[in-house]
C-alpha positions, 0 to 999 in steps of 0.5 A, spaced: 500 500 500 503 506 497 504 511 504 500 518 503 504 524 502 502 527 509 505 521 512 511 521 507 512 530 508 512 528 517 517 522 515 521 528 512 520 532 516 522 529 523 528 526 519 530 534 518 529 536 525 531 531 529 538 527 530 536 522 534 529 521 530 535 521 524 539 516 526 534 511 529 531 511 523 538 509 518 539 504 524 532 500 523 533 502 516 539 498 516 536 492 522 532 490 518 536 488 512 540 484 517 534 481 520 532 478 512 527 484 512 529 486 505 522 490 502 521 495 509 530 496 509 529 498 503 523 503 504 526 505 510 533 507 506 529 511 501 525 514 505 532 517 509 535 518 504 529 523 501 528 526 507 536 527 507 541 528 503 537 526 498 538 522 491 540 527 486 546 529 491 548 522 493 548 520 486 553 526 486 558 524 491 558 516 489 558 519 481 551 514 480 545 516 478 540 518 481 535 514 478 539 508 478 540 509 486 532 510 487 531 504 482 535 500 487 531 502 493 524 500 489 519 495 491 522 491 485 530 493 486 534 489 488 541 492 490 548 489 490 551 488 496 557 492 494 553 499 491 548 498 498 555 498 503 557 504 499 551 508 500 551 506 508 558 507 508 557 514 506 551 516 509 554 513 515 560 519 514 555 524 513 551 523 519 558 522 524 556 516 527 558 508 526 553 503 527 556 495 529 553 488 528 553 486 535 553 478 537 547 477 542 545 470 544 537 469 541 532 468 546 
């Protein structure tokens, strides 16, 4: 079901004017893709990167397209490993933090 643009603005907005609400959201973006949950990682990074770099500038500091970039993170895309560990990274060094796997015993 498509987001509507109130929800989709709101999103954007929290992303511009929180750091905290900022980083929790590329940390969930990039928890979900370490827990197999590939369609909602791939929403929540589009939505991060709307919200903040946006897809024109980071296609400009990766030198990619920005349309490929936001094929990538379409219901249908699907990116390689080496282009998506790019991206984090970057977005990572734009944001000033670090985010780590951490080995924890299931439940």
């Amino acid at each position: 079901m498509p987001l509507t643009k109130a929800f989709t603005e709101t999103i954007k907005a929290r992303l511009q004017e929180s750091n905290t609400f900022r980083r929790g959201y590329l940390r969930e973006a990039i928890n979900c893709f370490l827990a197999g949950e590939t369609e909602t990682a791939k929403t929540l990074l589009r939505d991060y990167i709307n919200g903040t770099i946006g897809f024109i500038q980071l296609g400009a500091d990766l030198d990619r397209s920005p349309k490929t970039l936001m094929r990538m993170f379409s219901p249908s895309g699907n990116p390689q490993a080496r282009n998506l560990f790019a991206i984090i990274a970057h977005l990572q060094k734009l944001e000033g933090t670090v985010l780590e796997v951490v080995d924890r015993k299931a439940a």
